[in-house]
C-alpha positions as CSV (number, residue, x, y, z in Angstrom):
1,X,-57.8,-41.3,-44.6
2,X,-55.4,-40.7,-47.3
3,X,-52.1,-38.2,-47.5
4,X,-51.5,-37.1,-50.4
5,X,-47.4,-36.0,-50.6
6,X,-48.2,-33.8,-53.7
7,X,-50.7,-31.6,-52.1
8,X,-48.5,-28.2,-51.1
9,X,-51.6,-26.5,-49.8
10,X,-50.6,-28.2,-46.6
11,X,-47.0,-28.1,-46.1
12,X,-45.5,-26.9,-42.7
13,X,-43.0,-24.4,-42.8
14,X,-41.4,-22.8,-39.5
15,X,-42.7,-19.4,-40.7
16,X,-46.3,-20.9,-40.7
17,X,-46.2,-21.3,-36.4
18,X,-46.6,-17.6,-35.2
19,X,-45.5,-17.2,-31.7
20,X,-47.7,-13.9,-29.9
21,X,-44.9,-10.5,-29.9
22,X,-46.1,-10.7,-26.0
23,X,-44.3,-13.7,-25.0
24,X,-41.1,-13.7,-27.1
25,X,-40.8,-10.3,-25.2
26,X,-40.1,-11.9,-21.7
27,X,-37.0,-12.7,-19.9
28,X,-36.6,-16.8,-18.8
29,X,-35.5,-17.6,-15.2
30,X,-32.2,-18.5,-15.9
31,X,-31.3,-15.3,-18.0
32,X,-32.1,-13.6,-14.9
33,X,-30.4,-15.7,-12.8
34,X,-27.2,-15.2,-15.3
35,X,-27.2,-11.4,-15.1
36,X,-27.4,-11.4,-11.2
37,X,-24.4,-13.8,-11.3
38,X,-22.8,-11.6,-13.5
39,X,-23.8,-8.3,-11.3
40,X,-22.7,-10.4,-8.6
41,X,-19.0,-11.3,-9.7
42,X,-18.3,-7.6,-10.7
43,X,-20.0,-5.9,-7.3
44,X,-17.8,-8.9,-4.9
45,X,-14.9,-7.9,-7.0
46,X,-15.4,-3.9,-7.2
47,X,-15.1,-4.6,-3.2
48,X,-12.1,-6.3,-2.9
49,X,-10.4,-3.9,-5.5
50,X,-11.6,-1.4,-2.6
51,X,-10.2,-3.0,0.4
52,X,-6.8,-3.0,-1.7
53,X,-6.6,0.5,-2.2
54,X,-7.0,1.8,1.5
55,X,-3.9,-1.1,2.1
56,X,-2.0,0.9,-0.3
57,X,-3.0,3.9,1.3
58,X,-2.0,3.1,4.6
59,X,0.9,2.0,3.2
60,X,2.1,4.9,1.7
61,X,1.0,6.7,4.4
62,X,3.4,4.7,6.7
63,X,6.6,5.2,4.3
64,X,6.1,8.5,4.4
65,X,5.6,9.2,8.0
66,X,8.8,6.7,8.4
67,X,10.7,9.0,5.9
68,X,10.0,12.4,7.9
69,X,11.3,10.0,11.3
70,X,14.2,9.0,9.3
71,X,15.4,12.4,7.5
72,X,14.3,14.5,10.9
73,X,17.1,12.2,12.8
74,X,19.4,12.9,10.2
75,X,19.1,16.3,10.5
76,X,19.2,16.4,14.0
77,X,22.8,14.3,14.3
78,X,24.0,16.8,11.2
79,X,23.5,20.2,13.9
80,X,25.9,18.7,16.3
81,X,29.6,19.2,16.4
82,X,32.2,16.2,15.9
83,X,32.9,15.5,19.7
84,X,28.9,15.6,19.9
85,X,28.8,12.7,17.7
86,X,31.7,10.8,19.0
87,X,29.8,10.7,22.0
88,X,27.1,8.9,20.8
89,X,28.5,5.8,19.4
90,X,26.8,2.7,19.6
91,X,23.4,1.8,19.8
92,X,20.7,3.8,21.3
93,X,16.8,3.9,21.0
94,X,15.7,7.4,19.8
95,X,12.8,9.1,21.2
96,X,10.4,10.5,18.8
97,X,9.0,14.1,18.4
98,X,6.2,14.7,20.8
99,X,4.0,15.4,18.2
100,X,4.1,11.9,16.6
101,X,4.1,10.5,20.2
102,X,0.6,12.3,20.4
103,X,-0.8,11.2,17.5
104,X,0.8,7.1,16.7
105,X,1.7,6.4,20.3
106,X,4.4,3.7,20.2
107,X,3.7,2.3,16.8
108,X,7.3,3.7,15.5
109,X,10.6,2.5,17.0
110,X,13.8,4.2,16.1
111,X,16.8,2.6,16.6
112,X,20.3,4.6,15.9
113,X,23.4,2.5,15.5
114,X,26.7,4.3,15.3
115,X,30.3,2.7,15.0
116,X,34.0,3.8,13.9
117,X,34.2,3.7,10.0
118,X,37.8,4.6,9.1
119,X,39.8,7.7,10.9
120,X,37.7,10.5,11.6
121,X,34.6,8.7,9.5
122,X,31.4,7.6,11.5
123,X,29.0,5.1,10.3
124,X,25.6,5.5,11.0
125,X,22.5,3.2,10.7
126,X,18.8,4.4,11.4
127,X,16.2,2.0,12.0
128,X,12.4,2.3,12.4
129,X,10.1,-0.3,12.9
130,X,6.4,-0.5,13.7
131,X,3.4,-2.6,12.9
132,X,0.6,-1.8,10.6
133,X,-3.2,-2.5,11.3
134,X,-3.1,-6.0,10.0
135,X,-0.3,-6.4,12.2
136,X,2.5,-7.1,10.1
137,X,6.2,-5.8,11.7
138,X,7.9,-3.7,8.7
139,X,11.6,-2.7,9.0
140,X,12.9,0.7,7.2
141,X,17.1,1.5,7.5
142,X,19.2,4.7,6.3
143,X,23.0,4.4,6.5
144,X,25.3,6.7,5.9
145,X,28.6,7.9,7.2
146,X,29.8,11.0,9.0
147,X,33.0,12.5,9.0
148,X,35.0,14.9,11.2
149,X,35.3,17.9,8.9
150,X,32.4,17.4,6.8
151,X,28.7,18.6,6.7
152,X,27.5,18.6,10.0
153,X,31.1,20.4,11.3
154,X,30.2,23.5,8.6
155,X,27.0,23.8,9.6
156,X,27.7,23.6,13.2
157,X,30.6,25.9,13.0
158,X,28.6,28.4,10.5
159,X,25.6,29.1,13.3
């Protein structure tokens, strides 16, 4: 058996194998087992993006709830007269409205500080603490200062 090299009647040519439509169709094993990998990564991380946002949520939540404490004690110390006020130096744990008792129990503490400033001036420090669900302590504080003839005596005098 001879081969001849100058015969071209038999020359192979990668256009001369025909593979069937049918199986150049299907899908291997590991391209499947990429695109689950794939759905996989982006589901596990959809979640986590989730559990972020109700953190944040909560969170915000909490400021604000801390921020109505906060500004409703503040209001409260501005209706009272001068001698009122005198009266409450020092430090003093403030109960809550029983509204927010009801509903958050003791989750909120409220601390109010208040110490001589300069003559007739009051300075005043309100604290709230409380723990969230993962149980981490947070610490919010308002100062500011009150003074004999100011705000709170106008406002007290004016009713």
């Amino acid at each position: 058996m001879t081969f001849n090299n100058n015969n071209d009647n038999h020359k192979f040519s990668p256009n001369s194998v025909r593979v069937s439509s049918d199986l150049r169709k299907g899908v291997t094993i590991i391209e499947l087992m990429m695109a689950v990998m794939i759905l996989g990564v982006v589901f596990a991380s959809s979640f986590s993006l989730i559990g972020m946002g109700f953190i944040m949520v909560e969170r915000a939540r909490d400021m604000t709830r801390v921020t109505q404490i906060l500004q409703n004690e503040v209001e409260d110390l501005r209706t009272k007269n001068w001698s009122q006020i005198e009266a409450l130096e020092g430090t003093a744990i403030v109960s809550l409205d029983s509204a927010i008792i009801a509903e958050y129990g003791d989750r909120y503490t409220v601390t109010r500080t208040l110490s001589d400033f300069k003559d007739d001036q009051m300075d005043l420090a309100i604290t709230v603490v409380w723990t969230d669900n993962k149980g981490v302590t947070h610490t919010r504080t308002f100062y500011t200062l009150f003074t004999k003839d100011g705000l709170n005596d106008f406002y007290y005098r004016a009713i």
